[in-house]
Steps between C-alpha positions, in 0.01 A plus 500: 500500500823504341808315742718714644935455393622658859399499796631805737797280651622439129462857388807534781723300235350665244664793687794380565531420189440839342728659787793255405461591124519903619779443736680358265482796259553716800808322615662526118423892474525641841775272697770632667665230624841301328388326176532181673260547758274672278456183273486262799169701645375514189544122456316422850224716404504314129485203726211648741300569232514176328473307802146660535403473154599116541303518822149646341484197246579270771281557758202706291205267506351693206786464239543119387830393292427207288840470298737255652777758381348791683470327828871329498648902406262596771667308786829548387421856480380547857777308632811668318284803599549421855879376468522844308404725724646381820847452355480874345370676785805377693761560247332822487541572874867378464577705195394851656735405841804351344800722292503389164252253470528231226340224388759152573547134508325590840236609391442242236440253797170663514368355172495154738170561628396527075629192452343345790153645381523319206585192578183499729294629257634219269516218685139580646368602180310795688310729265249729649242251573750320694583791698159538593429123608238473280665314135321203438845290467622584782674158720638534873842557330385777298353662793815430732720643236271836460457544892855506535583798210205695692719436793812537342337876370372580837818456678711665222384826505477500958876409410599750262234772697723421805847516323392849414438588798814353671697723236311799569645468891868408381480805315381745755780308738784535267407849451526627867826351506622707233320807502439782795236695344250346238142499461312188625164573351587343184640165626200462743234568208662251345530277828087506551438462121717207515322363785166595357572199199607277730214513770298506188652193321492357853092485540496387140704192606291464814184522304608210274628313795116525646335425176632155573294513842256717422414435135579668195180730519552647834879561452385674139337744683799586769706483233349788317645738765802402333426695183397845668827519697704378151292805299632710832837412504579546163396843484649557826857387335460715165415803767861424696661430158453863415569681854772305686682227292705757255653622865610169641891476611624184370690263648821399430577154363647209702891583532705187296762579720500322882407798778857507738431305811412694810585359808247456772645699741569806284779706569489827740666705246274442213201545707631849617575562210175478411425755785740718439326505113179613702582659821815695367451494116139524538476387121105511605456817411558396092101453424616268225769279672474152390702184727752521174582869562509429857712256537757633240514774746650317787677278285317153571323269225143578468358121590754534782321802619155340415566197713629709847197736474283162472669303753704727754198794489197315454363665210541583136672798286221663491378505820832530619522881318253634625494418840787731502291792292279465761686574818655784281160628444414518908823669486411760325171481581595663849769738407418841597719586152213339284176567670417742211541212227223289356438149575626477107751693533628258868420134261744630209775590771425144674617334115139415418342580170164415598235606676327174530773285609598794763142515640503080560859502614451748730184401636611132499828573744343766711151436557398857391525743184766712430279793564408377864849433587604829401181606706597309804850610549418813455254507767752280732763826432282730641 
């Protein structure tokens, strides 16, 4: 009876693997996205792939490595692998959120966590066998030494999964303070995705953190979870790739120049004016007004405007807007004059130029749908 290579948790790397390879391909022939983040998705997926290539000869019981060689370009293959794809996944996350991205002394810093692998890997003299616990010359130092890189790995990629994350909700913030009418359902695709890798990377660091408790064996098999949700994910983020990322607003960059000062008790004429803009103006109608635009209408700086709405109103730009195209939607709602219009027809009046963000506004400050409000106060007429 002839030994079998895979068993049917390593055919999943096998498939990852073979899905990385495709992506990749995919990415180079079908993207739509700026060059830039094109070539950093296609570097996490080089790095995806890899990483479960690296992964397979590791862990496969079935496959033995012999050359000394082989083994020490095995474990620095599955740790730059790791390093690799963290660090590119959340350049990549940066890259499709921020105007202009490009590469900087900043992000040079990154290349740290490289060195850092190294030295370990060095120092330790880990090859695969040491990675494994299982090289015959292995001392208490060696062992020390490779039990803090897996550490070191572990916590990188929670760190870098998180960081993602935490840029995904800056973005979605700075947005609402600068836009009135944009579609969410790209940012929070990108906001679960994000959150996907980290919960992900997450149980892989609490799976090795057990293996010390539990034993190696035990954690193996928890840990294998790990690969499903990767071979997910992955596929998950080519799919968003396609549909959402081209239409991302970006944000702007960090102003050099200081934002004016804004007192904390802010004057009574620049917060009417800022009334005025709305109540008398009612620049809410514009279904494209921006906080630039609006605040270049009533002749205040736009952070000075973005800091009032946050602090004097509670709220952001966003929210701020279309409050207001809200209670000018009831308005019209329950005007004899446009009973004959659609519920379209009363959302473009109102400034909106969407049906979805109408439908949650609406239902979000009055309880009901627009239709039922129209319904009530018609009845209450009668």
């Amino acid at each position: 009876m002839q030994t079998p290579i895979f068993n049917i948790h390593d055919l999943i790397l096998v498939l990852t693997l073979a899905v990385c390879l495709l992506l990749v391909i995919f990415q180079l022939l079908l993207s739509k996205q700026k060059e830039i983040a094109s070539r950093l998705l296609t570097l996490f997926f080089v790095f995806v792939g890899a990483n479960a290539l690296c992964n397979l000869l590791l862990w496969n019981k079935y496959l033995h490595i012999e050359s000394s060689l082989l083994k020490w370009t095995l474990s620095i293959g599955l740790s730059l692998t790791v390093v690799g794809k963290s660090v590119s996944l959340f350049l990549y996350v940066v890259s499709i959120t921020r105007e202009n991205f490009r590469f900087s002394r900043r992000e040079a810093l990154h290349l740290i966590s490289v060195f850092i692998v190294m030295a370990l890997l060095i120092v330790g003299r880990i090859d695969s066998d040491q990675m494994r616990f299982i090289s015959n010359t292995q001392t208490d130092f060696t062992v020390y030494v490779t039990s803090r890189l897996w550490h070191f790995l572990k916590f990188l990629t929670v760190i870098y999964a998180i960081s993602s994350v935490w840029v995904v909700w800056r973005y979605k913030q700075q947005l609402k303070a600068f836009y009135s009418s944009l579609s969410l359902e790209g940012p929070q695709w990108l906001m679960l995705l994000t959150l996907g890798f980290a919960l992900n990377w997450t149980w892989s660091l609490i799976v090795h953190i057990l293996g010390e408790s539990v034993g190696i064996s035990r954690a193996d098999s928890f840990g294998i979870l790990d690969n499903y949700i990767t071979f997910f994910l992955v596929n998950a983020l080519f799919i968003y790739s396609l549909l959402y990322a081209h239409q991302l607003i970006e944000t702007k960059n960090t102003p050099k120049e200081k934002p004016p000062v804004v007192p904390p008790e802010h004057s009574p004429d620049l917060i009417e004016r800022i009334r005025e803009g709305m109540e008398v103006q009612q620049l809410y109608l514009k279904h494209t007004l921006n906080i630039e635009e609006f605040a270049k209408q009533i002749g205040i700086h736009y952070r000075e405007v973005s800091v009032i709405i946050n602090q004097h109103f509670d709220t952001n730009f966003f929210e701020f807007v279309n409050s207001y195209r809200v209670n000018k939607a009831k308005d019209l709602l329950v005007d004899p004059k446009y009973a004959d219009r659609t519920i379209l027809d009363i959302l473009l009046e109102s400034g909106f130029n969407s049906k979805s963000a109408f439908h949650r506004f609406f239902k979000r400050y009055t309880g009901v749908s627009a239709a039922d409000y129209r319904k009530q106060h018609a009845a209450q007429s009668l």
